[in-house]
mmJSON file of the N, C-alpha and C atoms, coordinates in Angstrom:
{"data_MODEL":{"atom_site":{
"group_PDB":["ATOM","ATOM","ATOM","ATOM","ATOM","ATOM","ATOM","ATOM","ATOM","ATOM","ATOM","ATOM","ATOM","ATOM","ATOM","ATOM","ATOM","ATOM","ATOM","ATOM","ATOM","ATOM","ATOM","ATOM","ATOM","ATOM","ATOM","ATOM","ATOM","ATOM","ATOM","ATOM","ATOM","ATOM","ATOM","ATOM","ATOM","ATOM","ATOM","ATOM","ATOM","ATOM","ATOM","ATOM","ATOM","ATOM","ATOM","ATOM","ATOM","ATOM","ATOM","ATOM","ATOM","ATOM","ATOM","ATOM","ATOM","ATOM","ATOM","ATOM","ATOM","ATOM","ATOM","ATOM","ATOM","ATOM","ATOM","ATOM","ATOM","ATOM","ATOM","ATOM","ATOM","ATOM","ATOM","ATOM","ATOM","ATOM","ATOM","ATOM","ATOM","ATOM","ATOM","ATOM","ATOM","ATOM","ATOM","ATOM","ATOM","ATOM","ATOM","ATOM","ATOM","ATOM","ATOM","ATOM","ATOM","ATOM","ATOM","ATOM","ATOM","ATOM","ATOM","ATOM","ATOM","ATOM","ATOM","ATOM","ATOM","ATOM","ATOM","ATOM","ATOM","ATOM","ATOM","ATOM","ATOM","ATOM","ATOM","ATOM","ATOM","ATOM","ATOM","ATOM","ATOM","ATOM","ATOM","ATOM","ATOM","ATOM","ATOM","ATOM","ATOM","ATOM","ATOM","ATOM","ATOM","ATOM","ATOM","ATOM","ATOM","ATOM","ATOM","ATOM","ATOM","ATOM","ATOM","ATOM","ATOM","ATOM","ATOM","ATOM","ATOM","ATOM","ATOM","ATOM","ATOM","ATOM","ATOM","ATOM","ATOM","ATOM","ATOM","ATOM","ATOM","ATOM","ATOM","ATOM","ATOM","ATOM","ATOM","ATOM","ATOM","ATOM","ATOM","ATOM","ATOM","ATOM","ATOM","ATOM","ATOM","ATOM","ATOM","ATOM","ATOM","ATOM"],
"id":[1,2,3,4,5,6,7,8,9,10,11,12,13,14,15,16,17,18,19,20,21,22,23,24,25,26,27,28,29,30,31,32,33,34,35,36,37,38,39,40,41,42,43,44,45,46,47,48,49,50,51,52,53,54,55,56,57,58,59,60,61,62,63,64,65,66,67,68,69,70,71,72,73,74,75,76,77,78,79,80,81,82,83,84,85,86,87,88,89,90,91,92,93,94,95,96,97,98,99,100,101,102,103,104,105,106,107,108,109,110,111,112,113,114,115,116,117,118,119,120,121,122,123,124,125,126,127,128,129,130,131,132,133,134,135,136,137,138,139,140,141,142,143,144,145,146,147,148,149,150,151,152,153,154,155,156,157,158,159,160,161,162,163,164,165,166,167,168,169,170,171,172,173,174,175,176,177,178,179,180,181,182,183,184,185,186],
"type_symbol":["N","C","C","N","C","C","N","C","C","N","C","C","N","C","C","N","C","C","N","C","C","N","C","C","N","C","C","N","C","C","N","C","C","N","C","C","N","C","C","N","C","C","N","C","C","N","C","C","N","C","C","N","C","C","N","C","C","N","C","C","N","C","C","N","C","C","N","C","C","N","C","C","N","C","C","N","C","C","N","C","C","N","C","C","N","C","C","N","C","C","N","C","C","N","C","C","N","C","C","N","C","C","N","C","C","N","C","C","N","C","C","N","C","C","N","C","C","N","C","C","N","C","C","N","C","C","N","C","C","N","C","C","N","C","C","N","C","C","N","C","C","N","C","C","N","C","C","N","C","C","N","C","C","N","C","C","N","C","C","N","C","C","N","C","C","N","C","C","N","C","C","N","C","C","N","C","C","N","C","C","N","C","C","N","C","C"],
"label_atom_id":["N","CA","C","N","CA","C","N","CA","C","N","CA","C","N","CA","C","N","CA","C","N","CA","C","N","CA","C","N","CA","C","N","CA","C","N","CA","C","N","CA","C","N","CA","C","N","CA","C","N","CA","C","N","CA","C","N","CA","C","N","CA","C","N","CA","C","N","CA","C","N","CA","C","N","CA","C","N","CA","C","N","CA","C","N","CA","C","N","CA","C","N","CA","C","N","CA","C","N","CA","C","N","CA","C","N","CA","C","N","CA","C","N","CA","C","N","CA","C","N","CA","C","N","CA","C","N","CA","C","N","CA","C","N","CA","C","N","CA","C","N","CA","C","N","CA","C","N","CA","C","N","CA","C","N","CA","C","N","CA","C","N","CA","C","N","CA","C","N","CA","C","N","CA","C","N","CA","C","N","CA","C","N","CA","C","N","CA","C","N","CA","C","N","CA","C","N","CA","C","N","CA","C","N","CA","C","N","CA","C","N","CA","C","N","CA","C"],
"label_alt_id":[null,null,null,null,null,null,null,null,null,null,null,null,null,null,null,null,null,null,null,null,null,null,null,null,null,null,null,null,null,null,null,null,null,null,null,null,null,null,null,null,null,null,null,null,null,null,null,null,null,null,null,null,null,null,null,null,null,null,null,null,null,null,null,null,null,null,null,null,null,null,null,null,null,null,null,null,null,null,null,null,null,null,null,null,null,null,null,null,null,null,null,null,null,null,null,null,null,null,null,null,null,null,null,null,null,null,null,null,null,null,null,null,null,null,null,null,null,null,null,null,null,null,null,null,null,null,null,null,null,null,null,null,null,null,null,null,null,null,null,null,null,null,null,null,null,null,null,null,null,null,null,null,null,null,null,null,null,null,null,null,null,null,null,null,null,null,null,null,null,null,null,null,null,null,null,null,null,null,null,null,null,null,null,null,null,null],
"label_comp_id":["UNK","UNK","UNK","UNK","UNK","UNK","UNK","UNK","UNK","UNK","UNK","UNK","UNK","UNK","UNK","UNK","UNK","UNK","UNK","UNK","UNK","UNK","UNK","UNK","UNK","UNK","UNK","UNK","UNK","UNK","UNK","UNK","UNK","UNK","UNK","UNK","UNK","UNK","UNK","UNK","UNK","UNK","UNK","UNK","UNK","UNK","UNK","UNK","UNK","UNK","UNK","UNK","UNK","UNK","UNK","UNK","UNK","UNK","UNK","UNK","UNK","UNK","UNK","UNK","UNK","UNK","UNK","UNK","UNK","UNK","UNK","UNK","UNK","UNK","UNK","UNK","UNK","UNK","UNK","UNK","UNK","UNK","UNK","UNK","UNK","UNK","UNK","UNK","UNK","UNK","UNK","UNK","UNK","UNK","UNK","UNK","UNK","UNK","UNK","UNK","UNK","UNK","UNK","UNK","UNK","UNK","UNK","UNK","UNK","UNK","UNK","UNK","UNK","UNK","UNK","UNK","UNK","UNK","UNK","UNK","UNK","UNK","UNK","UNK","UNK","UNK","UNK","UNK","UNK","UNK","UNK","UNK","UNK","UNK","UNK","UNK","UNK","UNK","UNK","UNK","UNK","UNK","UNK","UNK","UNK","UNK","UNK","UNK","UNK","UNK","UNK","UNK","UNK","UNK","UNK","UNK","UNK","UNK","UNK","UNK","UNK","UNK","UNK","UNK","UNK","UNK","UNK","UNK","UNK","UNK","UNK","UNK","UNK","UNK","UNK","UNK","UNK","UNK","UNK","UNK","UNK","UNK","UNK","UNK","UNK","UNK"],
"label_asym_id":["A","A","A","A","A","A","A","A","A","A","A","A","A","A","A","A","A","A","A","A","A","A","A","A","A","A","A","A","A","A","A","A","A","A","A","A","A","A","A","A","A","A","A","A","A","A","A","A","A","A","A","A","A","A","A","A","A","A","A","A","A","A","A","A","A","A","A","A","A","A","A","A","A","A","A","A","A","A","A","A","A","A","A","A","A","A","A","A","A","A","A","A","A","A","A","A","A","A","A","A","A","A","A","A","A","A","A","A","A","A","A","A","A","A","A","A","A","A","A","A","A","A","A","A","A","A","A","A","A","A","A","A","A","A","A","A","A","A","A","A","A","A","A","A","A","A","A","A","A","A","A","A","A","A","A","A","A","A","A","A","A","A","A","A","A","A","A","A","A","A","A","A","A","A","A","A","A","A","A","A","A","A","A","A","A","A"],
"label_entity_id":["1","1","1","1","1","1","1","1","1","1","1","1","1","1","1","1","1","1","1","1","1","1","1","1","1","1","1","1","1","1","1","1","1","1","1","1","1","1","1","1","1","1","1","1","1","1","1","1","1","1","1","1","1","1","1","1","1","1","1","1","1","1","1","1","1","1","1","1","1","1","1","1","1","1","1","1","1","1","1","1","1","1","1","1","1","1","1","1","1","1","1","1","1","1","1","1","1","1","1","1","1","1","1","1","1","1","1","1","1","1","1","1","1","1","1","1","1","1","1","1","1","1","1","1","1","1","1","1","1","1","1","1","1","1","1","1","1","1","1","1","1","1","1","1","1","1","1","1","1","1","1","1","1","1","1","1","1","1","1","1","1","1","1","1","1","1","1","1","1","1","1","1","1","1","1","1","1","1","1","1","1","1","1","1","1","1"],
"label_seq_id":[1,1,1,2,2,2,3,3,3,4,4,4,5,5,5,6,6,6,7,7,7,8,8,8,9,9,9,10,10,10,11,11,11,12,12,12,13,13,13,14,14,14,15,15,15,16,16,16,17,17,17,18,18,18,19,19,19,20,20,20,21,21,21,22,22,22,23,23,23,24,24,24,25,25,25,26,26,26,27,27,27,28,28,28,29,29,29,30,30,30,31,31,31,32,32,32,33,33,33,34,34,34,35,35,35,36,36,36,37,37,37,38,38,38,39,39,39,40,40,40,41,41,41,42,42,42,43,43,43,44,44,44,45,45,45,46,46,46,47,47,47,48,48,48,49,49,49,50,50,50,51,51,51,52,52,52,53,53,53,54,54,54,55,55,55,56,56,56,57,57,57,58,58,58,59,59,59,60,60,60,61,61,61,62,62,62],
"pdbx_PDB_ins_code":[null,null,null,null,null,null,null,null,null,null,null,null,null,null,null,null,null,null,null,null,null,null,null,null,null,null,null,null,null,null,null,null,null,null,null,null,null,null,null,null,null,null,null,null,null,null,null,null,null,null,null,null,null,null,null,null,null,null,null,null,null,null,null,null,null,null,null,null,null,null,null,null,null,null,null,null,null,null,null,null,null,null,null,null,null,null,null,null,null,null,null,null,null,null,null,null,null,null,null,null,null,null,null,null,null,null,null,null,null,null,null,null,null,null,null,null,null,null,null,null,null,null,null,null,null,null,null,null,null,null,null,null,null,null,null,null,null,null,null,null,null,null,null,null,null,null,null,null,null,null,null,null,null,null,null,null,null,null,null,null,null,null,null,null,null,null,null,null,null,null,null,null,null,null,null,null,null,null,null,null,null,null,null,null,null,null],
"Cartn_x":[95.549,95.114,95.832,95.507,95.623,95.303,96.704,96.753,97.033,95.938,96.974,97.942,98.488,99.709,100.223,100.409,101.11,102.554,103.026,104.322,104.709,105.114,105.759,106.873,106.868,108.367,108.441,109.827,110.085,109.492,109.874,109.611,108.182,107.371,105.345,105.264,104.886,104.698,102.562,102.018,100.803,100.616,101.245,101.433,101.443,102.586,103.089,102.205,101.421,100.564,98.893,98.911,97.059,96.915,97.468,96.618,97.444,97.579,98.005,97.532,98.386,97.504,97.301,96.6,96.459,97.619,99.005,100.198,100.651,100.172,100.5,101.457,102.067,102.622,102.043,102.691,102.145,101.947,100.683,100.111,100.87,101.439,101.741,101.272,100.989,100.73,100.134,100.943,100.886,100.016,99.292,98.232,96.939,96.266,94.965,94.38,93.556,92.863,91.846,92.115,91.152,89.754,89.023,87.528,87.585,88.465,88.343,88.162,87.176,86.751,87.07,86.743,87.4,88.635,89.759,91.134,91.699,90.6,91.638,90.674,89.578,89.261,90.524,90.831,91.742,92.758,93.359,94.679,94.58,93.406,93.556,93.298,92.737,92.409,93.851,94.549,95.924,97.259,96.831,98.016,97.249,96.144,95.891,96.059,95.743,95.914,97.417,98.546,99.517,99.668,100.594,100.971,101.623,101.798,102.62,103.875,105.075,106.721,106.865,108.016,108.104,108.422,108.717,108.824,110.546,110.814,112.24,112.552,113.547,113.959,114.547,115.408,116.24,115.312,114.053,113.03,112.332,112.293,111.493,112.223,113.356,114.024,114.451,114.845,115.663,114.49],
"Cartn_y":[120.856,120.284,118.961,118.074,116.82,116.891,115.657,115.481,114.353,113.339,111.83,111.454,111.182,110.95,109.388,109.291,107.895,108.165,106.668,107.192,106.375,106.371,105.518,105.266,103.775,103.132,104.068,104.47,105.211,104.161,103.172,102.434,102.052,102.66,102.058,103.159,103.148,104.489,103.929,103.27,103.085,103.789,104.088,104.981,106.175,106.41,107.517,108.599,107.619,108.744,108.779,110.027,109.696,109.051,108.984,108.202,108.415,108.453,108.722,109.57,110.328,111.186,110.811,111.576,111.121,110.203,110.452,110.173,108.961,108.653,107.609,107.881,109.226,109.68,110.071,110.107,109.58,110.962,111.361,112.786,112.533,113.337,113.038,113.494,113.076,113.263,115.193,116.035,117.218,117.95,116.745,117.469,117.17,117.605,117.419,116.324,115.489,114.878,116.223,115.835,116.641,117.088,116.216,116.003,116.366,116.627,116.832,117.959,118.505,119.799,120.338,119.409,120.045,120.422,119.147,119.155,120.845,121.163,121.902,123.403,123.395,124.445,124.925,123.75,123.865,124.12,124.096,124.333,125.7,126.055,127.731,128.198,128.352,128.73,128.858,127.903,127.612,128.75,128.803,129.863,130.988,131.228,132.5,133.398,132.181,132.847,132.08,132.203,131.362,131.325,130.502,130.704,131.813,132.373,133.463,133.403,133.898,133.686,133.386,132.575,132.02,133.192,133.106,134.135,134.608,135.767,135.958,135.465,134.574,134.012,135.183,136.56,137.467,138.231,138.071,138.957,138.191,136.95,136.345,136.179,136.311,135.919,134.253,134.142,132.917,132.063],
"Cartn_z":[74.22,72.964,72.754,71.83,72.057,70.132,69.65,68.421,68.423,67.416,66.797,65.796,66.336,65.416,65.371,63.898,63.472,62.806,63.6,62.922,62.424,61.01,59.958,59.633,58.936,59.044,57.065,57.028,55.997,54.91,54.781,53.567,52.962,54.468,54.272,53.598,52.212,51.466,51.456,52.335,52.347,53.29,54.777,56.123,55.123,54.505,54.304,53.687,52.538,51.85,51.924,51.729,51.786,50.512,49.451,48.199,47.224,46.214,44.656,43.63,43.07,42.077,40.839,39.497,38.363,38.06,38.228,37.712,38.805,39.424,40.515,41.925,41.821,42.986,43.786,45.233,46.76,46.918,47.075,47.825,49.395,49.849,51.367,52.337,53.786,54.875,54.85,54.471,54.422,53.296,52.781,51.655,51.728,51.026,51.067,49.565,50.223,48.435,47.962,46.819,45.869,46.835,47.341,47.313,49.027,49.531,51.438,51.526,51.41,51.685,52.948,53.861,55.48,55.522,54.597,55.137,53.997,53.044,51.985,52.671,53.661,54.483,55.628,56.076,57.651,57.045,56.0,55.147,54.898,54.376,53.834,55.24,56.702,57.229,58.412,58.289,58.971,57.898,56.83,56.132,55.835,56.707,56.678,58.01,59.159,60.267,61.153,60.641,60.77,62.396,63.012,64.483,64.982,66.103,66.4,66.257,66.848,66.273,67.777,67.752,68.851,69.92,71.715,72.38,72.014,72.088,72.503,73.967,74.141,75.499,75.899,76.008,76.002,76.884,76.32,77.559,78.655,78.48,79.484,80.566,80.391,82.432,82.263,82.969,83.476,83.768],
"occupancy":[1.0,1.0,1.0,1.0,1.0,1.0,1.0,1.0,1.0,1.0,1.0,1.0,1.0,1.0,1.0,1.0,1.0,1.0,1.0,1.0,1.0,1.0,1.0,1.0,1.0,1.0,1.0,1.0,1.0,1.0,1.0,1.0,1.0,1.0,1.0,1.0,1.0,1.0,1.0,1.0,1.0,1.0,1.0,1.0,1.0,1.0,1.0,1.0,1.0,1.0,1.0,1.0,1.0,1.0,1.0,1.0,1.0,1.0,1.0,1.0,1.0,1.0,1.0,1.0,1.0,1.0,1.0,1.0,1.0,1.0,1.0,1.0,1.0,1.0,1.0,1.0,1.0,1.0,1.0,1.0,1.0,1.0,1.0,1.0,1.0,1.0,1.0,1.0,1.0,1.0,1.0,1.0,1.0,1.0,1.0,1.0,1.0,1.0,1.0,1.0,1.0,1.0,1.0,1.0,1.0,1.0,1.0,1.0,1.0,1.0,1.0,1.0,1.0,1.0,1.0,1.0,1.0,1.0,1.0,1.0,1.0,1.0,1.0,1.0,1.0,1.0,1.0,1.0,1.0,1.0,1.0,1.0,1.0,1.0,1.0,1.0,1.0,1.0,1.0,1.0,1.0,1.0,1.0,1.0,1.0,1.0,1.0,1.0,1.0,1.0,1.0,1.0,1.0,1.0,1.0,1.0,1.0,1.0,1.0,1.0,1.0,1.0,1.0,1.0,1.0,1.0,1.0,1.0,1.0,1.0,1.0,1.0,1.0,1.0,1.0,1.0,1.0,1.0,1.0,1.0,1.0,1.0,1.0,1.0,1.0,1.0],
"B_iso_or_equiv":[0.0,0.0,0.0,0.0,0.0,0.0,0.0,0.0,0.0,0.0,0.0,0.0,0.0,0.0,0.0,0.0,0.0,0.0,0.0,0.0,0.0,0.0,0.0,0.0,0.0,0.0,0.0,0.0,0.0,0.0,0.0,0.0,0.0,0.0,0.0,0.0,0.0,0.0,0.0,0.0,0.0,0.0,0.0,0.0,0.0,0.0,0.0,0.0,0.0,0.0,0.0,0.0,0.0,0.0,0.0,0.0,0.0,0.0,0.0,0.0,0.0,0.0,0.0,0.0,0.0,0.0,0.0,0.0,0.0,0.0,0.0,0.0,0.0,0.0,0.0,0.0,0.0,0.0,0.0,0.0,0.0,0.0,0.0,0.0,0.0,0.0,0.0,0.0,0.0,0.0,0.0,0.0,0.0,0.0,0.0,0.0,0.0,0.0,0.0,0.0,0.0,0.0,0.0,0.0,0.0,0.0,0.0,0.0,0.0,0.0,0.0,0.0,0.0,0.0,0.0,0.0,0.0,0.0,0.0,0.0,0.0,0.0,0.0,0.0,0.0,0.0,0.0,0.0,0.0,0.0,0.0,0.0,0.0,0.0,0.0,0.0,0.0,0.0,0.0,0.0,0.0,0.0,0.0,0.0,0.0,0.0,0.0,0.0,0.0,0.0,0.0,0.0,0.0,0.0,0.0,0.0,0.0,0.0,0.0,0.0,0.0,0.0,0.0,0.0,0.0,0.0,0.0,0.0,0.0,0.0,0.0,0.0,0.0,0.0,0.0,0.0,0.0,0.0,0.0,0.0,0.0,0.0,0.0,0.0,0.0,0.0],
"pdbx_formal_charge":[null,null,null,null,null,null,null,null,null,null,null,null,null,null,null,null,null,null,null,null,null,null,null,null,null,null,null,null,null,null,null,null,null,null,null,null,null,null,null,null,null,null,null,null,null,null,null,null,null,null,null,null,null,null,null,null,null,null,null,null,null,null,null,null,null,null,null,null,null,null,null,null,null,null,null,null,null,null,null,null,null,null,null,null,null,null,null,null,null,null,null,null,null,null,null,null,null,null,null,null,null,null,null,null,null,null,null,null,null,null,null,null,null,null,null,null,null,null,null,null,null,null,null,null,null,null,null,null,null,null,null,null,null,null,null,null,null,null,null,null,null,null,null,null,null,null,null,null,null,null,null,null,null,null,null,null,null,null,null,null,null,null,null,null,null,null,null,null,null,null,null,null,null,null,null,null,null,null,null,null,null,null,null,null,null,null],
"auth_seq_id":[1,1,1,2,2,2,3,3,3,4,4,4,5,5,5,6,6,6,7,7,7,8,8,8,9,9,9,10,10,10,11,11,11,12,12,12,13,13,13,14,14,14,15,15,15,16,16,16,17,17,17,18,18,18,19,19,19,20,20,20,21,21,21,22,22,22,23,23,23,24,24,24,25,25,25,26,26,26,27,27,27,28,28,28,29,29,29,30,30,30,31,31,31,32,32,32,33,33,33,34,34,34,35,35,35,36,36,36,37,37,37,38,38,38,39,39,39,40,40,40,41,41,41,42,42,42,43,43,43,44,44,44,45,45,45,46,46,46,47,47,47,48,48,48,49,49,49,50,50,50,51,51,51,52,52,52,53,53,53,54,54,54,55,55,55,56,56,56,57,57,57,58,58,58,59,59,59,60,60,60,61,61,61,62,62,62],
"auth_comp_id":["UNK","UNK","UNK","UNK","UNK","UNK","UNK","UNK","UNK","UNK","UNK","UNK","UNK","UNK","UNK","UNK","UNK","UNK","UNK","UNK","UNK","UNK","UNK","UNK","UNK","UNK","UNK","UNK","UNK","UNK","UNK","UNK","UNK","UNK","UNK","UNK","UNK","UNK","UNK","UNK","UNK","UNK","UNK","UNK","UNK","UNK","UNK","UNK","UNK","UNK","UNK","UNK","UNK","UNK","UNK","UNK","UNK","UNK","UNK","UNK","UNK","UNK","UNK","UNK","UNK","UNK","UNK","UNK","UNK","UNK","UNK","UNK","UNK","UNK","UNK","UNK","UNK","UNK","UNK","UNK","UNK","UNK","UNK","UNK","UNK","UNK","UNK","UNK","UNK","UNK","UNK","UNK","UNK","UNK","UNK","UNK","UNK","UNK","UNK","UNK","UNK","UNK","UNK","UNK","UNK","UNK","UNK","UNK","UNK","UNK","UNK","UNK","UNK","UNK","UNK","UNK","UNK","UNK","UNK","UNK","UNK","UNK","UNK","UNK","UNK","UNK","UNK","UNK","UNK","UNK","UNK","UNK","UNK","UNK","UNK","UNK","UNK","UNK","UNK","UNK","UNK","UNK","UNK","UNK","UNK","UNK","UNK","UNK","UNK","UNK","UNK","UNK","UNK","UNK","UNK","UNK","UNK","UNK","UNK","UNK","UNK","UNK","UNK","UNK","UNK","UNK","UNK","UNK","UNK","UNK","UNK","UNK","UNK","UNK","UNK","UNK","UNK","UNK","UNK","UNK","UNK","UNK","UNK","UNK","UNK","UNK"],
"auth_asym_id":["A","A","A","A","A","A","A","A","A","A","A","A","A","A","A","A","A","A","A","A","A","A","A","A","A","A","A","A","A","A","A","A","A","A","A","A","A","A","A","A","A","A","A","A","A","A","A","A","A","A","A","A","A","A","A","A","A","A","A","A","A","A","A","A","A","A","A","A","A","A","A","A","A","A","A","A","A","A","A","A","A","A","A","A","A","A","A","A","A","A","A","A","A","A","A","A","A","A","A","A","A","A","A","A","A","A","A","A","A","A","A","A","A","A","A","A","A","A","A","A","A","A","A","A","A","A","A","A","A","A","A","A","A","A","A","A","A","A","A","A","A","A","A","A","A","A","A","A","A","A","A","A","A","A","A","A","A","A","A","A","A","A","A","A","A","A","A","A","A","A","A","A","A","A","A","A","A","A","A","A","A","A","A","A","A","A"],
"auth_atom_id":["N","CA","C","N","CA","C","N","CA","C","N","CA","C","N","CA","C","N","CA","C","N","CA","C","N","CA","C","N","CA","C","N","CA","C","N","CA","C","N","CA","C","N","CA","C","N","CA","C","N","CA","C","N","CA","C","N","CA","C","N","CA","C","N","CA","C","N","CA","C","N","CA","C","N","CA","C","N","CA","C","N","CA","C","N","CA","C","N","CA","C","N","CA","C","N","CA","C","N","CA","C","N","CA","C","N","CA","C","N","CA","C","N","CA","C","N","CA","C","N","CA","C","N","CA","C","N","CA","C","N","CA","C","N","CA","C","N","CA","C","N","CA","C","N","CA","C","N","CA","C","N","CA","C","N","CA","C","N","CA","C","N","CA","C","N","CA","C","N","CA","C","N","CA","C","N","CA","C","N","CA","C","N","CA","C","N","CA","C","N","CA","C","N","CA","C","N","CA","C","N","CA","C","N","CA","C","N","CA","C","N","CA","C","N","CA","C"],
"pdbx_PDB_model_num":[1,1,1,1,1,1,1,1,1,1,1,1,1,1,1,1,1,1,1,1,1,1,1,1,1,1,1,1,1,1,1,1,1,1,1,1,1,1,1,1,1,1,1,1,1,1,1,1,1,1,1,1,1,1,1,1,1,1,1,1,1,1,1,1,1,1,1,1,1,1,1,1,1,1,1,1,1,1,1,1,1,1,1,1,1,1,1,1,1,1,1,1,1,1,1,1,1,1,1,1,1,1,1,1,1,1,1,1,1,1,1,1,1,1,1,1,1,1,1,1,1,1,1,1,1,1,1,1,1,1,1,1,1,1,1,1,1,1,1,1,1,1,1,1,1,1,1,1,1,1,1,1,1,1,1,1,1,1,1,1,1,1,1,1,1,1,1,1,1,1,1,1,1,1,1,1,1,1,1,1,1,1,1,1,1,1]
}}}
């Protein structure tokens, strides 16, 4: 699998956020806008079926 990723200088709060809310603070990278139906689908669908836990190294062998 294959993901894009940007990476931002701390201070680009235009990188940083998807947009602004009623109140003018920076929705961030990790949220969804109001109106993205895909992104607030893949959100409920990602904390419903979360990732597995990582392996125990203790059983896998060297």
């Amino acid at each position: 699998m294959m993901e894009l990723v940007e990476i931002c200088d701390p201070d680009d709060q235009e990188c940083l956020c998807l947009g602004t809310d009623a109140d003018g603070a920076c929705i961030p990278q990790g949220g969804c806008l109001p109106d993205d139906l895909q992104c607030q689908f893949a959100k409920r669908a990602t904390d419903a079926y979360p990732a597995p836990p990582a392996p125990d190294l203790e059983l896998c062998g060297p």
